[in-house]
C-alpha positions as CSV (number, residue, x, y, z in Angstrom):
1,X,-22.7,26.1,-14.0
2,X,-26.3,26.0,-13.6
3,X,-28.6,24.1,-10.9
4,X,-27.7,20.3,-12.5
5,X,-23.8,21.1,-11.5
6,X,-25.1,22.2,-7.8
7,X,-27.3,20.2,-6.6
8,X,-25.6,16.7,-6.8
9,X,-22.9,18.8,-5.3
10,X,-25.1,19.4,-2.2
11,X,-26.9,16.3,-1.8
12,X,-23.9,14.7,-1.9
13,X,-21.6,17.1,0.4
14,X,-24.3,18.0,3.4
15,X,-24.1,14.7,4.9
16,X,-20.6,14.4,4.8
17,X,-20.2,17.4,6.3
18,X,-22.7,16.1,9.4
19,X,-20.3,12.7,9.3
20,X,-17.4,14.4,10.5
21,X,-18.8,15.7,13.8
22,X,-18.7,12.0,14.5
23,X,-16.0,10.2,12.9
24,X,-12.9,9.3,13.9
25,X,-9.5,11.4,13.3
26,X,-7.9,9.0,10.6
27,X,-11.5,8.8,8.8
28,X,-12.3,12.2,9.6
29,X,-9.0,13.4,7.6
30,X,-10.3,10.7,4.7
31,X,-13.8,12.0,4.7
32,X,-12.1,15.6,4.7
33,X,-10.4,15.7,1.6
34,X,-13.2,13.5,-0.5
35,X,-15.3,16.9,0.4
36,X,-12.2,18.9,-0.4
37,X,-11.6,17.4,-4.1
38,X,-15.6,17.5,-4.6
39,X,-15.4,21.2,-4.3
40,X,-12.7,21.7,-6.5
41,X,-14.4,20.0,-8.8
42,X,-17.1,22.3,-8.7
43,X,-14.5,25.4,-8.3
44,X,-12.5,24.1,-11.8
45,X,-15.6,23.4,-13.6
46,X,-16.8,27.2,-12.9
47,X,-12.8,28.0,-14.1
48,X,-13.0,25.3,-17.6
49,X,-16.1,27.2,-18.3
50,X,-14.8,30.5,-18.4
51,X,-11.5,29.5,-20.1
52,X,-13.8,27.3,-22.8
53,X,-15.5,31.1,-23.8
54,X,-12.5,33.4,-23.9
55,X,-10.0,30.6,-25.7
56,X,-12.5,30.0,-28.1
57,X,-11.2,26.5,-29.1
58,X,-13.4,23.0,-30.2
59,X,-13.6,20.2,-27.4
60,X,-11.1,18.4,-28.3
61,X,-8.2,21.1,-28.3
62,X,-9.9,22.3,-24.6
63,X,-9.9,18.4,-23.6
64,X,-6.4,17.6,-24.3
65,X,-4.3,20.7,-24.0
66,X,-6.6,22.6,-20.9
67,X,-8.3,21.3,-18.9
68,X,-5.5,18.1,-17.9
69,X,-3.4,21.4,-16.6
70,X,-6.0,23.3,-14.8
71,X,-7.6,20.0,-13.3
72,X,-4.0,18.2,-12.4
73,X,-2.7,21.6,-10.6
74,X,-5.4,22.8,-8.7
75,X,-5.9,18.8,-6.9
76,X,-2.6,19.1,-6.3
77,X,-2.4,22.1,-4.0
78,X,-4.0,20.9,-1.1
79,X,-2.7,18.0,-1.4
80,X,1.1,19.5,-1.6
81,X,-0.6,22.0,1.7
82,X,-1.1,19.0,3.8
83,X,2.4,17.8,3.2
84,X,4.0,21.2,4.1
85,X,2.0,22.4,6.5
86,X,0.7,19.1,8.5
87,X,2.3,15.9,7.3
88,X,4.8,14.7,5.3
89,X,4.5,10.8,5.9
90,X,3.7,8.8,2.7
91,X,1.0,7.3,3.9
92,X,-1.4,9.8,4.8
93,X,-0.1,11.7,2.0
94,X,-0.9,9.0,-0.5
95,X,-4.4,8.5,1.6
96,X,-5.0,12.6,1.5
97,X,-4.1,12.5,-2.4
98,X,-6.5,10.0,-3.0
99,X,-9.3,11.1,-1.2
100,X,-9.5,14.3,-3.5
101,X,-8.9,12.8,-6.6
102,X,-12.2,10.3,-5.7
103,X,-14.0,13.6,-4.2
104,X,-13.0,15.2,-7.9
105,X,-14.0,11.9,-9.7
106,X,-17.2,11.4,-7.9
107,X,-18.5,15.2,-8.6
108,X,-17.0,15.1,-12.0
109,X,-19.4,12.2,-12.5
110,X,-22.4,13.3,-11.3
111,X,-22.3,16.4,-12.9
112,X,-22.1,14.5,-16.3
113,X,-24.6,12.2,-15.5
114,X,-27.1,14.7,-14.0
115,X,-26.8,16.8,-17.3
116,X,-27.1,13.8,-20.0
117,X,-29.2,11.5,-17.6
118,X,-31.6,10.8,-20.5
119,X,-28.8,9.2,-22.6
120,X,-26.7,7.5,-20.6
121,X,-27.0,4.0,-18.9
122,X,-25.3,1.6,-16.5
123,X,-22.8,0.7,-19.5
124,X,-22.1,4.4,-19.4
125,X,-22.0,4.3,-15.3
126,X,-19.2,1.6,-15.5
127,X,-17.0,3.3,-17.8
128,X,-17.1,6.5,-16.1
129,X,-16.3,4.7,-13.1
130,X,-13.5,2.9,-14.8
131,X,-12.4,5.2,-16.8
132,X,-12.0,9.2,-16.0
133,X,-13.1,8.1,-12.2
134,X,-10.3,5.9,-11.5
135,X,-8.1,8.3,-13.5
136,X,-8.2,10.9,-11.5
137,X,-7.8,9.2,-8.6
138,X,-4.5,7.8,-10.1
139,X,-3.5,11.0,-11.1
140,X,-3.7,12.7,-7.4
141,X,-2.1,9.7,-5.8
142,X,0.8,9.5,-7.7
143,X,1.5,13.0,-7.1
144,X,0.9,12.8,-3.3
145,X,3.2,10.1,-3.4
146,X,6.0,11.3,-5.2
147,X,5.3,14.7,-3.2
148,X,5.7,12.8,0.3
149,X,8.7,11.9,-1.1
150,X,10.4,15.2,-2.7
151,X,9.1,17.0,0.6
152,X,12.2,15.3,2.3
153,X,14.1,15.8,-0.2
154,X,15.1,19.3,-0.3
155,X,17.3,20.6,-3.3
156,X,14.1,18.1,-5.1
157,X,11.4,19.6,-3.5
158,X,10.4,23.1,-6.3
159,X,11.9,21.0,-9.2
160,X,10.3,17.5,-8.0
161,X,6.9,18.9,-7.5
162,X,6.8,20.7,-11.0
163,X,7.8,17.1,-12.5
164,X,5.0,15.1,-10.6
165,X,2.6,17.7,-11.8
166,X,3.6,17.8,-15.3
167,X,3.4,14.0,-15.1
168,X,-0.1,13.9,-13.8
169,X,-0.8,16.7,-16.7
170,X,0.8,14.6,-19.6
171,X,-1.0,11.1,-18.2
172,X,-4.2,13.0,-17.9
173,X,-4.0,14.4,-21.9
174,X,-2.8,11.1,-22.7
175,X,-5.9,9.7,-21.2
176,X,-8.4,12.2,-22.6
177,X,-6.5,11.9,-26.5
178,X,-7.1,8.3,-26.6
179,X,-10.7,8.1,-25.0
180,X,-11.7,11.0,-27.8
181,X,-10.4,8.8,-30.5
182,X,-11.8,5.9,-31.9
183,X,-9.3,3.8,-29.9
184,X,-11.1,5.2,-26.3
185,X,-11.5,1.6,-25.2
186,X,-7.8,1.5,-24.8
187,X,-7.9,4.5,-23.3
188,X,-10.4,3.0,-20.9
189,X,-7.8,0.3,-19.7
190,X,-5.1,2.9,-18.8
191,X,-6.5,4.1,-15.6
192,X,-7.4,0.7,-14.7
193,X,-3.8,-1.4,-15.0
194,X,-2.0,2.1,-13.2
195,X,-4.5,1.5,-10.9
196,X,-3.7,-2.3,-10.1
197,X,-0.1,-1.6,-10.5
198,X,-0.2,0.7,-8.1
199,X,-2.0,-0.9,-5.9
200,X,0.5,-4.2,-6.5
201,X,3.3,-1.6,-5.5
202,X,1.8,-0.7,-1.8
203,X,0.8,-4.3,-0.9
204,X,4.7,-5.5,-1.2
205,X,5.8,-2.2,0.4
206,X,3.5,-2.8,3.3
207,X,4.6,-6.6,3.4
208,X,8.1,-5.1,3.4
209,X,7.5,-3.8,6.0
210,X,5.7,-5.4,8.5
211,X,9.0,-8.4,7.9
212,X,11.3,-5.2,9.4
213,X,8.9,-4.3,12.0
214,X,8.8,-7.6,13.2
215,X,12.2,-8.3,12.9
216,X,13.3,-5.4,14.6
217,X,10.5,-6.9,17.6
């Protein structure tokens, strides 16, 4: 990756890295792993690139069948580090999950927009927000929660973790398949109703329980 893929990267990171000298601990960890997933991004382009040369295969075949596993696995690990190493409560696992996949999502973006910035448009902004954006953020927090989950879960733990991340692998192809057809506005709306589905989900569960909380008051 040449000087386009860098510097967004560090315009972008430097003052994040100067916010967390002053933030707060439950922002700090937020801010933390946006900068986390935003150098992944970087690190997996470097690794696409190579495997794009010695595969030897069109875009579509690299899109579809590649890059989903190389992209879902390596957001996963620090993801499934905080969780063994720090903390296994689902919600700052969810919250640590999602902050790389938006750090991924927002690099991925400007990356693609810095090298094709004479073609695309704000149309093009809000479907790359909508679209791949939101999906990998929905990718990475689905596996952080199902991984906050498994982590508790013992005898589910090796096999659990290998499902959520061949889930996240199979949704992610899924995603890229139908965007490089001519059906991609479909494709477009997947990311978007997980999304507010998920986000559905963890408005009842934190209803749920603030009743228990204050019944138990």
């Amino acid at each position: 990756m040449d000087a386009v893929g860098y510097s967004p990267y560090i315009c972008f990171i430097v003052p994040l890295i100067l916010s967390l000298f002053i933030l707060e601990k439950g922002t700090k960890r937020a801010v933390g792993f946006i900068i986390v997933g935003t150098t992944i991004c970087l690190f997996v382009s470097e690794l696409n690139g190579v495997l794009f040369q010695v595969l030897d295969k069109d875009m579509v075949y690299f899109c579809t069948r590649i890059s989903p596993v190389t992209e879902e696995i390596i957001k996963a690990l620090p993801v499934l580090f905080y969780a063994i190493f720090f903390s296994d409560d689902r919600r700052r696992v969810t919250q640590v999950a999602l902050a790389v996949g938006l750090g991924f999502a927002i690099q991925e973006n400007m990356v693609i927009f810095a090298q094709n910035n004479d073609t695309f448009d704000v149309a093009w902004a809000l479907i790359r927000g909508f679209g791949a954006g939101l999906m990998h953020s929905v990718c990475t927090m689905t596996v952080g929660i199902g991984i906050a989950f498994v982590r508790k879960k013992k005898k589910l733990f090796y096999c659990g973790t290998l499902a959520l991340m061949s889930l996240a692998i199979t949704y992610h192809s899924i995603y890229n398949t139908i965007v490089m057809s001519k059906y991609k506005y479909f494709g477009l709306a997947l990311p978007l109703i997980t999304y507010i589905s998920l986000a559905i989900g963890f408005k009842k569960i934190a209803k749920e329980a603030r009743r228990l909380r204050a019944e138990e008051e």
